[in-house]
Each structure stands twice: as structure tokens, then as C-alpha cells.
N, C-alpha and C positions, 0 to 999 in steps of 0.2 A: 687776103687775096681779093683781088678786084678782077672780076670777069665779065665778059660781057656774053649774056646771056639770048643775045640772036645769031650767033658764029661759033661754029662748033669748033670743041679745041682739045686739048688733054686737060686740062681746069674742072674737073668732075663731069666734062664733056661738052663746056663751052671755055672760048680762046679766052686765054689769059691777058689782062690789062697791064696790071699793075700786082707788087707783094711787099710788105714790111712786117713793122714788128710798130706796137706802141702800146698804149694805157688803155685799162677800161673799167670805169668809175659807176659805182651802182649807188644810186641816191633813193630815201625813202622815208615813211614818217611813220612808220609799224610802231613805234614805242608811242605814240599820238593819237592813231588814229580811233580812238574809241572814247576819249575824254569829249564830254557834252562842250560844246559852245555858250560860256560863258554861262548862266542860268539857265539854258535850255537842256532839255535832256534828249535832244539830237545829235549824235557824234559826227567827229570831223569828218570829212572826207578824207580819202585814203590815196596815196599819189607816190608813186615809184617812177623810175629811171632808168637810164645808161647813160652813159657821155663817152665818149671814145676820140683818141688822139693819137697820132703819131706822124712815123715820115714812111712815103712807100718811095718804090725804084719801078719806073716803067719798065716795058719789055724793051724799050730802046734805050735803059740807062737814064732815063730823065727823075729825080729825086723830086717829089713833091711831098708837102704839107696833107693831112686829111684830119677830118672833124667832124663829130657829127654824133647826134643823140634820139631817143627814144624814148617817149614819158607816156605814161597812163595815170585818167583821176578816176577813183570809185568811190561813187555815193554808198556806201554801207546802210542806209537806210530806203533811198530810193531805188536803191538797186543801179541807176546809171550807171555807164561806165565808158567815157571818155579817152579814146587813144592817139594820140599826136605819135602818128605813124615815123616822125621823124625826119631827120635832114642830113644829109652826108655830104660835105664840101671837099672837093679836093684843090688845090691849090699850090 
């Protein structure tokens, strides 16, 4: 469900957009992330995901394309920790 969150609506209490159905794809290196870098006895960084795809139906019937992902890296040694808040396209 796609809602827009400044118009209130019955949508968990804001107006509904758009709703469908699609994919959703969890990427990661957990079987990696602990193996040193070559000679060094620094371990990988650590980095997971989502990917998401489908088709939704506006509330006036219009059928669109939607895409869109989510990724974080974690330095397991330095602690860092990097979030690519992500991007959602609809089309």
C-alpha cells in the first residue's frame, strides 16, 4: 500500500494512493562477512538489503510499475555503519 501521509484517510489513518501485490528480495554476505581481507586480519565489511518490485492500481484505476531498495554496510571492526535509506520509483 502506498499512502500519503499529510491527508488523512482510512489507510492506517492517512488517504490511500495506490495498492498491489509484488516481489521482495533480501540480499546479504553473512556467510563472508568475517573472513580477513586477503593477508590481513581485518574482516569484511558486512552489507545487507531489500529490493522490491511489482505493479500497484491507483485509487482511480491507473496500473503502475513500482521499484525500489534498501541497503546497509557494517564495518564490524570499526564499528561504522552506513544506511542507503533507499529509493522507491513508481512508474
Amino acid at each position: 500500500m502506498v499512502r500519503d501521509l499529510n491527508q488523512t484517510g482510512t489507510c492506517a489513518g492517512n488517504a490511500l494512493i495506490a495498492e498491489g501485490m509484488g516481489t521482495i528480495h533480501y540480499t546479504g554476505n553473512d556467510g563472508f562477512a568475517w573472513y580477513p581481507e586477503g593477508a590481513s586480519t581485518r574482516p569484511n565489511d558486512n552489507s545487507w538489503g531489500y529490493i522490491a518490485q511489482g505493479t500497484l492500481t491507483s485509487v482511480t484505476g491507473e496500473s503502475m510499475q513500482y521499484s525500489g531498495y534498501w541497503r546497509v554496510v557494517w564495518d564490524p571492526q570499526g564499528g561504522d555503519v552506513h544506511v542507503d535509506n533507499g529509493k522507491v520509483t513508481i512508474h
